[in-house]
N, C-alpha and C positions, 0 to 999 in steps of 0.2 A: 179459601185459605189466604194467608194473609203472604203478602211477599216478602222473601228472604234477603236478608244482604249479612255479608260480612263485616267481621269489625274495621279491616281495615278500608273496607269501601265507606264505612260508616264516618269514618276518620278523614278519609276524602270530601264526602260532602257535606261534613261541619266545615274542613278549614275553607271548602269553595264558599260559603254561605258567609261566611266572617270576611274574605277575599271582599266577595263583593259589595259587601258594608261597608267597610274601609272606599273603597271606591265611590261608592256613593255620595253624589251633592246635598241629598238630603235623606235624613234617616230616618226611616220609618219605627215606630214605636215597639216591636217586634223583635228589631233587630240586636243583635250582640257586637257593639263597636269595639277594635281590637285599642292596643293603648301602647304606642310607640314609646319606647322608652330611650335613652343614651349611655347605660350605666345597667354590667353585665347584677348588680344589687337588685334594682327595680326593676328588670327585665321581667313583663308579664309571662307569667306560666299559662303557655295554649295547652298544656295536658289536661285539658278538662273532656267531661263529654256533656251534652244538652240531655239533658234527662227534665221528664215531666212527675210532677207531685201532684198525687188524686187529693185534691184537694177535699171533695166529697168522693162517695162511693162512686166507678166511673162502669160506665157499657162501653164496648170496642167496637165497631162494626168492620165486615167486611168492604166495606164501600164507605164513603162521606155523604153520610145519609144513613137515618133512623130506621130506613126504609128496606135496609139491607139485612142479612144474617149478622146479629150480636153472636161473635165470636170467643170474645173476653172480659170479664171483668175483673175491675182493682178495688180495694178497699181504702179507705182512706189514710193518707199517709205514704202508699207504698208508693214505688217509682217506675221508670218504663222509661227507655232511650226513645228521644224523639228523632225521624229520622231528614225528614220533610216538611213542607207547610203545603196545606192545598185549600183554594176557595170554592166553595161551595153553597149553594142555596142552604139557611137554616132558622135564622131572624133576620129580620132588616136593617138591624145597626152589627152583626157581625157573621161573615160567613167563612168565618177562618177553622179549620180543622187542622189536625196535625194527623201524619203519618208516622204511627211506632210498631215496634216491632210485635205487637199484640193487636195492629189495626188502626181504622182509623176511630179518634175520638174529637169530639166538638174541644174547641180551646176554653171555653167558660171556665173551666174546670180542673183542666190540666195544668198546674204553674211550670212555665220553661227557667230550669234554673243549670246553672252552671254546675255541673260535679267535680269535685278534680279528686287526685288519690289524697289517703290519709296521710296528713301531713305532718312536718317533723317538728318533734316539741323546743321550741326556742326558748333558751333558759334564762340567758341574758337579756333582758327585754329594754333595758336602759331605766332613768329616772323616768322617763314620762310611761312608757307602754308602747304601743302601738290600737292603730286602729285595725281590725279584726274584724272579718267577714265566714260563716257558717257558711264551710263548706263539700257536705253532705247534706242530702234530703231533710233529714234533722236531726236532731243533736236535743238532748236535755241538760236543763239548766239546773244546775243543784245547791245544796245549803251548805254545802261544804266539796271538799277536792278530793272525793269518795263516790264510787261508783253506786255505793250502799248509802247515802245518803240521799237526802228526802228530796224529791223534786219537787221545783218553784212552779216551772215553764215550761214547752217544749220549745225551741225555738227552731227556727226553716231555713234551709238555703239563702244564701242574699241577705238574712239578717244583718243589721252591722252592732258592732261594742266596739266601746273604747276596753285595753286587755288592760291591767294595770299592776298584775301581779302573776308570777310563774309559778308551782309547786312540782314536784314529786308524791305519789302517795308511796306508801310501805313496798307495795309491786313494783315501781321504779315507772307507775304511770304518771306522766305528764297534764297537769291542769293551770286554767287560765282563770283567772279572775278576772270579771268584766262588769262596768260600770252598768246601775238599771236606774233611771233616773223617776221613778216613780214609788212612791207621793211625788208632785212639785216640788222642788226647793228643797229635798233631802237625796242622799245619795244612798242607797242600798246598793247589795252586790250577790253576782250568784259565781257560779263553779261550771267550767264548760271542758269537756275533755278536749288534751290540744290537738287531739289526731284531727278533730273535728275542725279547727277555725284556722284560714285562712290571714297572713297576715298581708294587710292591703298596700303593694305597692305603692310609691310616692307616685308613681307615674300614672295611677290610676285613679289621682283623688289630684293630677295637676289641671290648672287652671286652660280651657279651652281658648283661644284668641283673645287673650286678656289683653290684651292694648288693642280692638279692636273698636272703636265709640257708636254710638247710635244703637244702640241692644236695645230690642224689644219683644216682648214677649205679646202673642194676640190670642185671647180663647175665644173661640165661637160655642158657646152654649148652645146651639138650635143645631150645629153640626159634630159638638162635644171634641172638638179638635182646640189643639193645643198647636203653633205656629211661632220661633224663632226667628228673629228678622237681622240680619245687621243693615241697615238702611234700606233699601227697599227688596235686599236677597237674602231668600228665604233659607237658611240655614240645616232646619229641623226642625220636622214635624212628626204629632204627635198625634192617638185619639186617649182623649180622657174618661175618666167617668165621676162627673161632676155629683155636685147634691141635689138627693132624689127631690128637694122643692119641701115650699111651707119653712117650717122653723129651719129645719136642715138645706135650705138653698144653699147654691153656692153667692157670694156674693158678687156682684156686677159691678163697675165702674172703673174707676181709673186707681191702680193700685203699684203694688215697685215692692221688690225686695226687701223687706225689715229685717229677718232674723235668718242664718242658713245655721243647720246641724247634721252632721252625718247620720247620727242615730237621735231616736228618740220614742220614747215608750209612751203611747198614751192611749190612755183611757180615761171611763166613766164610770168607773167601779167607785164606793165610795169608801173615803180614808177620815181620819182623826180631823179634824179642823175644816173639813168640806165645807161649799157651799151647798145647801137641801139638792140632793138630786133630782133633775129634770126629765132623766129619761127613763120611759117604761121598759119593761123587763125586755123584751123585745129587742131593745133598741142598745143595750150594753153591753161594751166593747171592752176589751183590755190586751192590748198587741204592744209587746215590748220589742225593742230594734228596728221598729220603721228607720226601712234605709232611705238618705238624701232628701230631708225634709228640708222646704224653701218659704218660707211663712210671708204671705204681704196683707195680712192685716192684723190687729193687736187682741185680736177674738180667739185669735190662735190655727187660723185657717191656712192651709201651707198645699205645694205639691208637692206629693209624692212618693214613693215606690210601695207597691202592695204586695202581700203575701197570700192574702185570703181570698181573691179572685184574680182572674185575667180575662173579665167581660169588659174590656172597653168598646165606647161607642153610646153608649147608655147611663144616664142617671143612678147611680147605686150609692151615693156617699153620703156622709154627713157633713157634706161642703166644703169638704176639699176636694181638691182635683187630682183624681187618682190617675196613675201612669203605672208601666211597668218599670222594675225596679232598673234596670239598665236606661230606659229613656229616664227616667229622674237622675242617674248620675249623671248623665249628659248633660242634662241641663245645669244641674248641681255645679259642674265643673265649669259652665259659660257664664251664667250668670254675674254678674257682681253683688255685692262687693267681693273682692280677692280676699281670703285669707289665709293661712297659715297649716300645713299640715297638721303641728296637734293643735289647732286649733277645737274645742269640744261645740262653741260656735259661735259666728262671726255675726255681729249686728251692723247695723246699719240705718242708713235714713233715706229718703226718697231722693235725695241730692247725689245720693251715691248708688243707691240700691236702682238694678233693671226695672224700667215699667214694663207692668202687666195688665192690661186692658182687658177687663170680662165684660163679654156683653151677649 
């Protein structure tokens, strides 16, 4: 049987686990960094709980190990409070398992996302909007500010949008309208209910040691680790999951910050004016709200935040360097170049932009 705990023991050893993060010299990829704020506005809300998303169908075991009585299973989508982290023997590039409240399950598969309660619909949103994080397991994306109308999306936990408009429907429900930036170079837009989105403190999107010089960023592809430096101390680290190799390599050499954007929807589905698509069926992607994308080459190659795995440690990408979505905002926020809260996003050049060395 699996071991019991209470909620409010549950509530004890998430805030010990964020304690000791905060503490932390360098933070492991894993981890949930809290985000100090000075201003009772931007004061992050710790009313969340770490909850996991079956990302596929999942097995629970009585033990961390395959080997044990399968207790539980999830179907895809549903969720499960995580309570624990425990290592254990399972592949070679990762032996990280979670303890929930249904058992233990391998982490490939389980996304660790933030839940917090349903949130309050803010009406007033100003000229610009606000930036906007999904915060419930998921949330769907629609054609209109109607619960009855047609969905686009599903969209996951940790998604980000830029919000850019507030509604009412006839029930006196609350909706958000949020930018989707795909096709390229066009702006569509979907309908998110606001119980569901989170709006993203300033203090959680401020700049880490921004007058700090010497920033570097090191990937080792042979050990798929990602490495924050400010001169020769090691800031934060990370494990990635770079490109599985061949066409989709990650690329290697001496690279620097060009482009940062909080959100960013991309795909290879193909649209009106494409260039002849190059990938087989297989191989096509379409994930709108990648959160804290950091792009350093002009191919379009960037790090960061996943929604559809949590196997780091191993080659899985189509050449980017996948992180989890909390290590990507960390980086997001250290990096340079500095920009702007609404900023949609900040470019730059090698002169200004962090180098990042792949090899």
């Amino acid at each position: 049987m699996t071991e019991k705990i209470t909620r409010r023991e549950a509530l004890k050893l998430l805030a010990g686990t964020v304690a000791a993060a905060a503490l932390s010299p360098v933070l492991p990829g894993y981890a949930f960094p809290t985000f100090p704020s000075d201003s009772d506005e931007d004061k992050d809300d710790t009313d969340w709980v770490l909850m996991g998303r079956a990302i596929h169908p999942l097995s629970f075991y009585e033990r961390p190990t395959t080997s044990s009585e399968r207790i539980a299973t999830l179907a895809r989508d549903e969720g499960v409070r995580i309570l624990s982290e425990v290592r254990a023997p399972f592949s070679a590039h990762n032996d990280l398992w979670y303890r929930t409240e249904l058992g233990y399950v391998h982490s490939a598969w389980l996304l660790p996302m933030r839940i917090y309660p349903l949130q309050p619909f803010i009406r007033d949103i100003g000229s610009w909007g606000f930036w906007g994080e999904v915060s419930q397991i998921f949330t769907e994306g629609r054609v209109a500010p109607s619960a009855q109308a047609g969905r686009k999306y599903r969209f996951y936990g940790g998604n980000v949008f830029h919000v850019v408009e507030a509604v009412e429907d006839e029930e006196g429900n609350g909706w958000y309208k949020v930018v989707d930036d795909y096709p390229p170079k066009t702006i569509s837009y979907q309908w998110v209910a606001a119980q569901d989105m989170r709006r993203i403190p300033r203090s959680e999107m401020a700049p880490i040691h921004p007058f700090v010089g010497n920033k570097r960023i090191e990937v080792d592809l042979s050990q798929q680790k990602l490495t924050c430096y400010e001169g020769d101390k090691i800031v934060f680290t990370t494990l990635v999951a770079a490109g599985v190799g061949g066409d989709l390599a990650t690329p290697t050499g001496q690279k620097c910050v060009l482009l940062k954007q909080p959100s960013r929807h991309m795909s290879n589905v193909p649209y009106a004016g494409a260039p002849e698509p190059t990938a087989v069926p297989g191989e096509i992607f379409d994930l709108p709200g990648i959160p804290w994308n950091i792009f350093f080459d002009l191919e379009g190659t960037a790090i960061h935040g996943v929604y559809w795995h949590n196997d780091f440690g191993v080659r899985r990408s189509h050449g980017c360097l996948n992180v989890s979505s909390e290590a990507a905002r960390w980086i997001y926020r250290w990096v340079h170049p500095i920009g702007g809260f609404e900023d949609e996003f900040v470019q730059s050049t090698c002169q200004v932009g962090t180098p990042i060395n792949i090899f």
